[in-house]
Residue, then its C-alpha position, 0 to 999 in steps of 0.5 A: x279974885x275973879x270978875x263975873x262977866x256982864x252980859x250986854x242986852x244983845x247976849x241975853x236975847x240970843x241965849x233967851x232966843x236958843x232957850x225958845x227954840x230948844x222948847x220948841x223942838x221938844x214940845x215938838x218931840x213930844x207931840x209926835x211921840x204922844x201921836x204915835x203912842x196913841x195911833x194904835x188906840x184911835x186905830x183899834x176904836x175906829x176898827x170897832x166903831x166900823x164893825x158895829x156899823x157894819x153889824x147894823x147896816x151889812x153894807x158897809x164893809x167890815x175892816x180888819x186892824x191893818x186897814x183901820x191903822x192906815x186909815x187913821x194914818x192917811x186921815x192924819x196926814x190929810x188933816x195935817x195938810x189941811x191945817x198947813x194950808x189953812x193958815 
């Protein structure tokens, strides 16, 4: 005959505490994974958005997909920056 252990309310809040920040770490994962997944897209229309721009007004100086793709990487690093700092 076996005997099921109790668990007093100290074990519970730390197993529901390891549960939180185990979800928390994969929400993270999976919000960075979605990020880069979707870098190359935002940098490709960012890269068309500038080429009609530049169709319209010639001042503004066309840019190929590698300057768009650091662009949209330095534009998200700053707002990232810009976010920590606001709180």
């Amino acid at each position: 005959m076996t005997v099921d252990k109790l668990r007093t309310a100290e074990e519970a809040r730390r197993e529901a505490e390891e549960r939180r920040q185990v979800k928390a770490v994969q929400d993270g994962c999976a919000k960075v994974t979605a990020a880069l997944a979707l870098t190359p897209l935002v940098a490709f229309v960012v890269m068309l958005a500038v080429g009609a721009l530049h169709g319209v007004v010639p001042a503004v100086a066309p840019v190929g997909y590698g300057t768009t793709v650091l662009l949209v990487l330095g534009l998200d690093a700053a707002a990232l920056i810009t976010k920590k700092f606001r709180k």
